[in-house]
N, C-alpha and C positions, 0 to 999 in steps of 0.2 A: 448365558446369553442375555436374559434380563438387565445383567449389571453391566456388562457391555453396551448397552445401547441406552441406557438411565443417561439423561444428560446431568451430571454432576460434576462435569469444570469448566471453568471459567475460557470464554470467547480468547482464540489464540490471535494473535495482532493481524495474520492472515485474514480471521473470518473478519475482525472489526472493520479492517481497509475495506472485504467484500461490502459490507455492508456500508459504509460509506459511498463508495462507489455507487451505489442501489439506493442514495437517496436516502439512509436508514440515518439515526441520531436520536439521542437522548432529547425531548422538546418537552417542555413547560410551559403550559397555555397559560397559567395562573405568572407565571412571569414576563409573558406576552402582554397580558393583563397590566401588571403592574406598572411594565412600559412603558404603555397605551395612557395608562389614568398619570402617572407622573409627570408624564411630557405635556396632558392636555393641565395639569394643575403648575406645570413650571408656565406654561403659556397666559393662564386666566391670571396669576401674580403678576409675570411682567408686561404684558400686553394690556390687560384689563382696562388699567387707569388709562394708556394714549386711547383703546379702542373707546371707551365711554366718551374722551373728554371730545374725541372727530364724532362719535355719535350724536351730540348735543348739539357739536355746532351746526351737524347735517341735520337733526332735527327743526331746531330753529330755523333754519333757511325753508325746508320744508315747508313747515308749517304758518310760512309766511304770505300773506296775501294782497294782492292789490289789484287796480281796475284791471290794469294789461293781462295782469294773469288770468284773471274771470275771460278778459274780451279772446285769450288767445289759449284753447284748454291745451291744444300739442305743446306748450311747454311743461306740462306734468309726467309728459316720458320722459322727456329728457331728463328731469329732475329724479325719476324710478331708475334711469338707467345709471344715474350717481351712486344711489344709493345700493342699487342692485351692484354695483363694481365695488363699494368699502368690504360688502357681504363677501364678492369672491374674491378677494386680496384676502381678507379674515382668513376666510376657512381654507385656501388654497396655503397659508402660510402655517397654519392649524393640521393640515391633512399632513407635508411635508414634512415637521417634528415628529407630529405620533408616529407616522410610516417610519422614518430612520431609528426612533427610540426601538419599535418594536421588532427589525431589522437586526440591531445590537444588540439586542435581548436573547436574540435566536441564537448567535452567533457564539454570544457567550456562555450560551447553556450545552450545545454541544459541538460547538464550533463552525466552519465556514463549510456546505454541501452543496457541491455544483453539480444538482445531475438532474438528466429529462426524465428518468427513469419514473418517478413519481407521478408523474403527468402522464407516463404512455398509457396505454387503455390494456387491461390484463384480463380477459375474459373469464380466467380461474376468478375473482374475486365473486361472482355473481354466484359460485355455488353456494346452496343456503345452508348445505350442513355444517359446511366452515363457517358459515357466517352468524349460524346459528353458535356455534363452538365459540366464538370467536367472542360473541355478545356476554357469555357466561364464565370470559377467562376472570383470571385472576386481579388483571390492570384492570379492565372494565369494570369489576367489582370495587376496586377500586377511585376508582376515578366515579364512580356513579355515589360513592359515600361521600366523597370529597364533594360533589357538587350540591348533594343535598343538605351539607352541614356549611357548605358557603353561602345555598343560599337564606335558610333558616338567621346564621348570623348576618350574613346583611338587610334582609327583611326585620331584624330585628332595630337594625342599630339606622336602619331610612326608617321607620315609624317611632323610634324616640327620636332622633331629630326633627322630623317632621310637626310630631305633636310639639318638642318647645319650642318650635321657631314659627307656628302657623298664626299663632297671632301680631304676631309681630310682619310679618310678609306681609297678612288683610290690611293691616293700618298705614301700609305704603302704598295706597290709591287714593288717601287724603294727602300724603306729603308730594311737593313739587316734584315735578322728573327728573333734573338734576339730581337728589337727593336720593329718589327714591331708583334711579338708575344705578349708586355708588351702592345702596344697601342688598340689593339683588346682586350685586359682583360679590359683597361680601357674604353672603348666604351661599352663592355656590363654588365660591372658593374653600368655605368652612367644608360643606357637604363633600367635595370631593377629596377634602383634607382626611376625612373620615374614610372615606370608602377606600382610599389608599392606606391607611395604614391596615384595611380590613384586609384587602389583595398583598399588602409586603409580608403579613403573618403567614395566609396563604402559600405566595410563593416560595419564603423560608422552608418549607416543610415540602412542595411537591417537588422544587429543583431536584433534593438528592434522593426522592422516593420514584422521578420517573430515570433519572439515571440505572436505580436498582433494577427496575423493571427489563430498563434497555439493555441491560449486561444479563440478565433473567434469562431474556428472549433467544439470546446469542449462546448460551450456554452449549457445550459439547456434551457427547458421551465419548469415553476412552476410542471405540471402532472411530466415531469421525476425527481425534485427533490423530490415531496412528493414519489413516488415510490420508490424511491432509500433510504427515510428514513425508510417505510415501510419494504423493506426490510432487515435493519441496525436495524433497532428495532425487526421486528420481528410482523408477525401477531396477532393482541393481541387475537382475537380467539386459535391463536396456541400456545400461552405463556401461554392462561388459561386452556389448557388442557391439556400442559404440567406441569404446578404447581399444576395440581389437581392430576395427575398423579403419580407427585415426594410426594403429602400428601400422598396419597393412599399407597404408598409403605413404605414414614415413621412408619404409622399408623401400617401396620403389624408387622415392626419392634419390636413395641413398645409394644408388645401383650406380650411380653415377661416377661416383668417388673410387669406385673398384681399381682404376687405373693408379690410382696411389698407394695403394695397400703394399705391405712386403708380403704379405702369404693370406693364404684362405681357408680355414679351416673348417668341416664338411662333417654333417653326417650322409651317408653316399647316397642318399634319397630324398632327405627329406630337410636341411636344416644347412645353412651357407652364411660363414661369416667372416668379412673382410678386417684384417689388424691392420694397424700401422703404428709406428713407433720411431720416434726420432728424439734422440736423449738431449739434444738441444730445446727443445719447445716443449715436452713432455714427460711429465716424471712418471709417468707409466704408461702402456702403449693403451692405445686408444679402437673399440670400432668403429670402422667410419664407414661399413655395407652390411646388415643382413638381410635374410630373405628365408624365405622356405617353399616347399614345393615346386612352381616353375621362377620364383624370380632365384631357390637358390641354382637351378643348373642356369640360368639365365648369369647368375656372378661366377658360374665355374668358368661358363664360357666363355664370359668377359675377360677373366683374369687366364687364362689359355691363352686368348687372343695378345696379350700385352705382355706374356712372360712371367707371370708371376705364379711362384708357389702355391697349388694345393691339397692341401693336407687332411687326410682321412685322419679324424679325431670324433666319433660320434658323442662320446659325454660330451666332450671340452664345448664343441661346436654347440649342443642344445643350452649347457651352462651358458657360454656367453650369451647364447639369444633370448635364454629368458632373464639374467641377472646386470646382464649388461647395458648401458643406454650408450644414445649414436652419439659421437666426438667426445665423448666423457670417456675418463680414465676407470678400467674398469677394475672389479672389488677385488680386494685386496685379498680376498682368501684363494684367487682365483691368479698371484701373479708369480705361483712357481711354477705353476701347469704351463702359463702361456711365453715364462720364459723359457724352461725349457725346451717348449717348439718354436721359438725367435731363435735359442741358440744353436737347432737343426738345422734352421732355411738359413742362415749366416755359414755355416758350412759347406750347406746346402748351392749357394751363391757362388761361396768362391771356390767350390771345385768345376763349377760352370763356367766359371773365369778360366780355368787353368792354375789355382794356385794352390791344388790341393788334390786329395782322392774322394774322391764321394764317399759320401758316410751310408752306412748300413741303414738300414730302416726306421722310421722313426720309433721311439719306445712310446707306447702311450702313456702320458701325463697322468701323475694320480690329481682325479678331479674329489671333492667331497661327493659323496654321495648325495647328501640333502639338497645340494647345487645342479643336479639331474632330474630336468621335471620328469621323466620316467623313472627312477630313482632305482636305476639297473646299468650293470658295468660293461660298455659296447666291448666287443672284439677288437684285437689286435689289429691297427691298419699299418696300411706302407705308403708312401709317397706318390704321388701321380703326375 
């Protein structure tokens, strides 16, 4: 029972879709990360230089003075509300790279997930003993070592930077602004040059260790994959009473067709089935009516009503109704039995005509035994 229920293989493409659907996927925050610092370090390279060289000159106008401006101070909003618009074109143009970098990031690490599911409110989450469980799995163990050796190494590697570059930053409050505006772009473009390479080592290593996690989590035991085929297949109790079901309603269909039949061959209670056979369109005679219980006296009666032969055969009759399908030529082990009751009713026919003596009773057809779902040799019948 144990080993039964041990989740030891691997998520069937059913459960990964489930969990798709629910919002689930492999995600890497440390590649989110990587995104995030990439896209603000692709921006501080190309941006940098035009954003410095309009800060200078909106500086300079800034900090420019004369009588009118002293005599009229409401034009120093308007000049704030200049400078407050270069800030939100900046950052507004700033928000929209890192948002799509880390967007594509997501994307990439376990592809495209559209669901509300994530978001709806699940009141199970609030239990603490799961929650408690939850805090002491395996990922969170992990992922709590990862964060403290991330941030050990970048604490490490922002205080050596810091220490060689802070004298160098102090003696940029004697150099002009100009100068000393271009050297501050270049100290955090170095800095963030760093802290990205610190986040691409990172993301190297978590992308395929939170993959492992996510195929971890999904993992089966043998009982939930036979279940889930069980399911995918279909209860074969439920599939045999739905194909008994879907015969049952062919069958009445095919009540129809009774008036074209040459003969009807009958177990005399229980089992009715209409031939036909035309050596021009057919190279072997075809059923085109069965039935059992009331639709088959329902085809005796039909085929009474219209003249047509029916013939007590209880094998023959059960043989065709279980081996035989409707307007298909029927099997071939079964086409001496049914010719020799076609070349009764053709006797049969033309001493009705007048161009003969009626024939003695039919002989019953040696049917195979293994061809008899009761797999037992009916009685001698006669004609009706």
């Amino acid at each position: 029972m144990e080993s039964s229920q041990e989740k030891s293989l691997p998520a069937t493409e059913r459960k990964l879709q489930k969990a798709r659907e629910d919002g689930q996927g492999a995600r890497s925050r440390d590649l989110s990360h990587l995104a995030i610092l990439g896209a603000g370090a692709a921006c501080l390279l190309v941006l940098t230089p035009q954003l410095m060289e309009h800060m200078q000159r909106a500086l300079g106008q800034q900090l420019r003075f004369d009588s009118s401006t002293v005599m009229a101070p409401a034009s120093m909003l308007t000049r704030l509300k200049d400078m407050v618009m270069v800030g939100l074109v900046a950052s507004a143009v700033f928000a929209v790279l890192t948002s799509g970098a880390a967007l594509i990031s997501a994307i990439g690490a376990g592809g495209w997930i559209f669901s509300a599911k994530p978001i709806t409110p699940q009141f199970n989450r609030l239990n603490p003993i799961s929650g408690a469980a939850n805090l002491f799995s395996k990922q969170q163990m992990a992922n709590v070592a990862k964060m403290v050796l991330m941030t050990a190494i970048l604490s490490f590697v922002a205080w050596k930077f810091m220490g060689n570059s802070i004298d160098s930053m102090a003696m940029l409050v004697l150099q002009p602004s100009p100068l000393a505006l271009r050297h501050v772009a270049q100290w955090l473009t170095s800095g963030a040059s760093l802290l990205l390479l610190v986040v691409f080592l990172a993301a190297v290593i978590d992308v395929p260790l939170q993959a492992y996690f996510f195929k971890s989590r999904l993992k089966m035991s043998h009982e939930e994959v036979k279940q889930e085929h069980k399911e995918s297949d279909g209860n074969p109790h439920t599939k045999g009473r739905i194909r008994q079901r879907q015969r049952e309603m062919a069958d009445r269909a095919s009540v129809g067709a009774v008036p074209k039949a040459d003969f009807v061959v009958m177990n005399p209670t229980h089992y009715a089935v209409a031939l036909k056979y035309d050596d021009k369109t057919m190279s072997a005679p075809q059923v085109i009516a069965r039935g059992t219980d009331l639709i088959a006296f329902k085809i005796r009666d039909l085929a009474g009503a219209h003249g047509i032969p029916v013939l007590q055969s209880p094998m023959l009759a059960r043989a065709l109704y279980a081996h035989a399908e409707l307007d298909q030529a029927i099997p071939a082990t079964l086409y001496t039995a049914v010719a020799q009751v076609l070349a009764y009713v053709y006797r049969l026919k033309a001493a009705m005509r007048g161009e003969g003596k009626m024939p003695d009773a039919l002989v019953q057809p040696h049917v195979p035994p293994e061809l008899d779902p009761l797999n037992r040799v009916a009685p001698q019948g006669t004609a009706v």
